[in-house]
N, C-alpha and C positions, 0 to 999 in steps of 0.2 A: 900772530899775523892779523892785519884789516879784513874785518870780515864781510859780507854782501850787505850789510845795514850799514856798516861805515862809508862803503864809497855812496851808497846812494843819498845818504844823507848829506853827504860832501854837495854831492850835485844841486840837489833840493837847496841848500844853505846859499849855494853861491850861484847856479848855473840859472838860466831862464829857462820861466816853467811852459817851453816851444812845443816839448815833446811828452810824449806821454808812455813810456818804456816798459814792458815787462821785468817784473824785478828781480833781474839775472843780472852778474856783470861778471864778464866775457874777460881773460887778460891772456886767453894764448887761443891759437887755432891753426890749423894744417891740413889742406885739402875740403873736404865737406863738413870736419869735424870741429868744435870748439868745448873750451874749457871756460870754465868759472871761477873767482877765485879762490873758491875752496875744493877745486881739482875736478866738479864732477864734470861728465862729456857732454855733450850735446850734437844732435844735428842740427847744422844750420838749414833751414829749408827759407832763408830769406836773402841771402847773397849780397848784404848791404845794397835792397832796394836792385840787384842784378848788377852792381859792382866787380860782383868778385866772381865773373863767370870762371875762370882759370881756376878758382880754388884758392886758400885761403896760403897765404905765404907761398905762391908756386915757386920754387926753388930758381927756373932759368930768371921769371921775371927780377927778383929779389938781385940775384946777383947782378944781374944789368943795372939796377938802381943802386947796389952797392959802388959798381967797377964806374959808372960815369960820379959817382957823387965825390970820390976822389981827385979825377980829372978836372971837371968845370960844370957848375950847376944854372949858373946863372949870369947873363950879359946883358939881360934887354934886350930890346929890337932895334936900340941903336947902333947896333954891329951884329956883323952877321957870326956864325957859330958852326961849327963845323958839324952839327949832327941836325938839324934842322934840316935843310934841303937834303939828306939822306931817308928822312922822314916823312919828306913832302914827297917825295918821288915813289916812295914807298906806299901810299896809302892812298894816293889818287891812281896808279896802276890796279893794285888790288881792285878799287871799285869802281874803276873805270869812268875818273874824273880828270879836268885839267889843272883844277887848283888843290888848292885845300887855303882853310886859314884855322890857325890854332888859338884856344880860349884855354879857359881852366876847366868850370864847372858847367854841368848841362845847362844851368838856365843864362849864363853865359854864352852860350853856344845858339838855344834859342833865340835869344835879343839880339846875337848879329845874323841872323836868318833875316828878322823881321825890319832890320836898318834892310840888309842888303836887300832882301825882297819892291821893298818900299824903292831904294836905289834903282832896281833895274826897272820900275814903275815908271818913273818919272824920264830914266835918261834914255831909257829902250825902246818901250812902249807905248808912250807919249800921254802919259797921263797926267792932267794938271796939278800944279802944286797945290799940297795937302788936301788930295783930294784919294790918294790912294786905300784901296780897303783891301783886308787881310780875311779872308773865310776860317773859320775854325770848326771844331765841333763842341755840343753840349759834354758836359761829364769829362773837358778835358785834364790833362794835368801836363804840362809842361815847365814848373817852376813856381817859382815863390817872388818874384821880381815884381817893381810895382806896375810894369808894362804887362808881365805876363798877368798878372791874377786880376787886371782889368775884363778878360776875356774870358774868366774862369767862373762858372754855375755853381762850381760851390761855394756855399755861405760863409766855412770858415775861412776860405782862402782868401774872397774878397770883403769882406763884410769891416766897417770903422776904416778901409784903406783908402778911400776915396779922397778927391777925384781919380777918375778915369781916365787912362788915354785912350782917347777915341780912335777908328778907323777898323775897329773888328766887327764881325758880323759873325754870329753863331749860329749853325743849321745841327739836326740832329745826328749824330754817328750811323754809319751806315744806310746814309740817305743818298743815290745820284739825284735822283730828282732834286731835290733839294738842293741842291752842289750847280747842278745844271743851270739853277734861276740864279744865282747869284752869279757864277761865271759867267754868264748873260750881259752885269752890270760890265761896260767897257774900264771903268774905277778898280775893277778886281784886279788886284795882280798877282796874288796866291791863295793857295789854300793848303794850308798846315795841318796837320793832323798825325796822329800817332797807329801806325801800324791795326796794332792790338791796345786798346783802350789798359793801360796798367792799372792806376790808383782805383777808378772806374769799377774795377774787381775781376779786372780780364774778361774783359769782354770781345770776341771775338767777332768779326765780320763777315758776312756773306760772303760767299768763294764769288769771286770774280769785282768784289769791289776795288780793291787793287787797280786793277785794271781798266776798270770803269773810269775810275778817277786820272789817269794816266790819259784817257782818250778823251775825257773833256776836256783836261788842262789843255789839251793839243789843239783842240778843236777853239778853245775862246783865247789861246796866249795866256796862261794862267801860268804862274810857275807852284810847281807839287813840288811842297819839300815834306819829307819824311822825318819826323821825330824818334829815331831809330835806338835814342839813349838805353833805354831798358831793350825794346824787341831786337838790338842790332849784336851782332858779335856773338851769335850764334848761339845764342836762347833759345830762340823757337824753333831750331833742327836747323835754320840754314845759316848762312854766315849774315845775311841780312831777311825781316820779315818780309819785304817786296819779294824778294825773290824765290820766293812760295808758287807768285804767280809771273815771275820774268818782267819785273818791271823796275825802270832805274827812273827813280826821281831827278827832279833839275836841281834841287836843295836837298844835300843828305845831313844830318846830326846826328854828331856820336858822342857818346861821353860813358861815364862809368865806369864799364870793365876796360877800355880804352887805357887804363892803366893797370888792369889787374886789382884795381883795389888799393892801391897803395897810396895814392894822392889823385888828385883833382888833375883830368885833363880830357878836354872833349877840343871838337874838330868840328868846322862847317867845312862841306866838299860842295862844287858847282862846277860850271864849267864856262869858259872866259866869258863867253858872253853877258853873264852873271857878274863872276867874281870879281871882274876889273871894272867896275863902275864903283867899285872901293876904291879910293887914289891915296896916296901916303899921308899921314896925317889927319885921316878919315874915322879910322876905327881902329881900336888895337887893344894891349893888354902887355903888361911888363914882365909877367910870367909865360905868358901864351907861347908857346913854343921855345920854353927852354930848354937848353942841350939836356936837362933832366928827362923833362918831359918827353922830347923826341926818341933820346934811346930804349925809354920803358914802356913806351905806346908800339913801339916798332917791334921788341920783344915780347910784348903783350897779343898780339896780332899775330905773331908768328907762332907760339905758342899754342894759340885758338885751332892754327892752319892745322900745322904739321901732328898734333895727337887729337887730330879730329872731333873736337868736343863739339861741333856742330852736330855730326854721326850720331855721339852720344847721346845728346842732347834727343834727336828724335827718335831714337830707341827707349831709354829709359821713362821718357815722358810719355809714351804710350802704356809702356807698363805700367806705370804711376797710376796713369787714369784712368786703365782697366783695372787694376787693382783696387782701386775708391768704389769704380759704380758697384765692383763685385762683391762690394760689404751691402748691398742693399738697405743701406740706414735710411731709418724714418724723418734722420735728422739733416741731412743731404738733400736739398734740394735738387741740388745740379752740379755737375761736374764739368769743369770746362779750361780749354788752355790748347797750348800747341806749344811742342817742345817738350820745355822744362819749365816754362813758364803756365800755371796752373794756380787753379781757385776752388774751394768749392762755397756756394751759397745755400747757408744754415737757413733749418727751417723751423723756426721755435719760437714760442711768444714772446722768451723773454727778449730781451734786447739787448740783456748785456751775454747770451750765450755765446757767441761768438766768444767776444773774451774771455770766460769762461771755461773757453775749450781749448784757448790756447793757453792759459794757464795748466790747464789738465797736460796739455802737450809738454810744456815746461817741466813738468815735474815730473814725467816721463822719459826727457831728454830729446825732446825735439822741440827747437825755436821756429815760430811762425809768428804772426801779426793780423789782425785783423784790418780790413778797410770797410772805410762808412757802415758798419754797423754791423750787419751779417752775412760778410764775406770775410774769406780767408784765403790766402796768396800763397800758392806753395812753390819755390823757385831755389831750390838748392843748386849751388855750385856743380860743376857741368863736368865735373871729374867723379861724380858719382856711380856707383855700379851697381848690379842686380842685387846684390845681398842687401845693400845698403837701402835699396828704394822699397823691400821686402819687408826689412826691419821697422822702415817708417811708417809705410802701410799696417803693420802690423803695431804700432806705437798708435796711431788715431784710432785705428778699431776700438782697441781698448782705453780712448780717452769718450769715448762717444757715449759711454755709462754716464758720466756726470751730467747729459743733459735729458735722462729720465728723471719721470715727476718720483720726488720725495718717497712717496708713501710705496711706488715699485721696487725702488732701493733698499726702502726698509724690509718688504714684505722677502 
């Protein structure tokens, strides 16, 4: 049989060198767990980036992508489909919108936020052509797109991709004030931003920003869209991260677990006042709302509802991260997250420690990743249980030795 050097060499030979992967390859998985191809288990504690909130292969979602992929997969949106408007009707109730429009992939999803935003700019709220500005924050991440990583602080995202599309304005995360002067400008006509900062290394926001943000948009005409792709679908204990503090955005995006994991499909929701300043032939996508798509997102969702992986979500995520501070490592800087969605930030000279330790976690049997340098992102599958977040807990403990100096190890 192909061994772990075979496939990775495959990739390195042929694949572009985009990513930079831990060298495990994964060829089966079931719930929280995965395999390698030479059988051994792993926890996943990274959920393909919060993909696979459901868990890996969830049997209901699987079979709905089985039973429609026999029926009818694909028509385009030049005809209509009979599990689409089933769909649509479905997911603007749940979140208490009047539209919805369907894309593939999250940054997909974000780039018709940023048409539409910009649309309801000009035909809404009366602001002169190309004169509209879009607010963001520092240390975002919403995509890889040549519009999105116009807007993005970090170097590898934007750095040789220039020119820039102009009309974004970047203020710091978890600033009103900040938020405030620009909302100010009458040119504003939204302000984008993510929940809980993800790539960022989870970084969490002051209780009441939420809501802060909610009551300026209100106050200047602003429209707040929400980047809900990782914190949305009940990651962080709720079914959305707004609603932590009761607040519904004018712009929601969803993508990732929006399928289960199983392929690409995210969702811009708003409500008409928004939405229908898109007119036919404006914006679209030839995948975006295929009967594929529609029946695994709608099972995907319901799925989420009815075994309450939100619940879960914020029960296990506490114990998770009372279990971390309760190791009192020298190596921990800080612990932090809500939910299932968690970090913690290494505190060690070297710089590749982080990597390091999730290597150590690797060969232990827990998959993790590190972001920008020394953070680490712990976000397992939302079908997890006490034993299992026990076991993890108790798997870093014991990987937390490899970043003692040398000569302690030896002595």
């Amino acid at each position: 049989m192909p061994t772990t050097s075979y496939y990775i060499e495959l990739e390195e030979r042929y694949g572009a060198h985009n990513y930079h992967p831990l060298p495990v390859v994964i060829s089966k998985a079931s719930g929280c767990e995965m395999w390698d191809v030479e059988g051994k288990r792993y926890y996943d504690f990274l959920s393909g980036y919060s993909a696979v909130n459901q868990g890996h292969c969830h049997p209901r979602i699987i079979q709905a992508l089985k039973n429609q992929s026999e029926q009818l997969t694909l028509t385009s949106r030049a005809f209509y489909n009979n599990r689409l408007g089933e769909y649509e009707k479905y997911i603007t109730e749940l979140f208490g919108f009047d539209k919805m429009l369907p894309m593939n992939s999250g940054a997909e999803a974000v780039e018709t936020a940023i048409k539409l935003s910009r649309k309801w700019g000009y035909e809404v709220k009366g602001v002169a052509e190309n004169k509209a500005r879009i607010v963001v924050c520092a240390h975002n991440f919403h995509g890889r797109t040549s519009s999105i990583v116009s807007f993005s602080t970090d170097p590898l995202a934007h750095s040789h991709y220039g020119p820039f599309m102009p009309g974004f304005e970047i203020i710091p995360f978890n600033d009103l004030s900040a938020l405030e002067q620009q909302c100010k400008d009458p040119n504003t006509v939204a302000f984008l931003f993510e929940p809980i900062q993800g790539e960022a290394g989870i970084i969490v926001p002051s209780k009441g920003y939420l809501t802060g943000i909610r009551s300026l948009c209100d106050q200047y005409n602003v429209l707040m869209i929400a980047d809900e792709i990782q914190t949305g679908l009940s990651r962080t204990g709720k079914l959305l991260c707004c609603h932590h503090e009761h607040v519904q955005p004018d712009v929601l995006i969803l993508g990732k677990a929006l399928s289960g994991g199983t392929f690409p499909v995210s969702a811009v929701l708003a409500n008409d006042e928004v939405m229908l300043t898109i007119q036919p032939g404006q914006h679209g996508s030839t995948f975006g709302g295929s009967p594929l798509a529609s029946a695994v997102a709608m099972e995907s969702l319901k799925v989420l509802l009815e075994e309450k992986m939100a619940e879960n979500a914020e029960v296990m995520g506490e114990l998770f991260r009372s279990g971390l501070r309760a190791l009192h490592s020298p190596f921990i800087k800080e612990v932090r997250g809500m939910g299932l969605m968690n970090a913690i930030e290494v505190n060690h000279p070297d710089p590749q420690a982080a990597w390091r330790l999730c290597e150590a976690f690797m060969e232990n049997g827990l998959l993790a990743k590190p972001t920008h340098g020394d953070k680490i992102r712990f976000a397992p599958p939302l079908v997890i249980n006490q034993a299992q977040i026990e076991e993890a807990i108790s798997i870093i403990s014991k990987c937390l030795v490899v970043l003692e100096p040398q000569e302690a190890l030896q002595g």
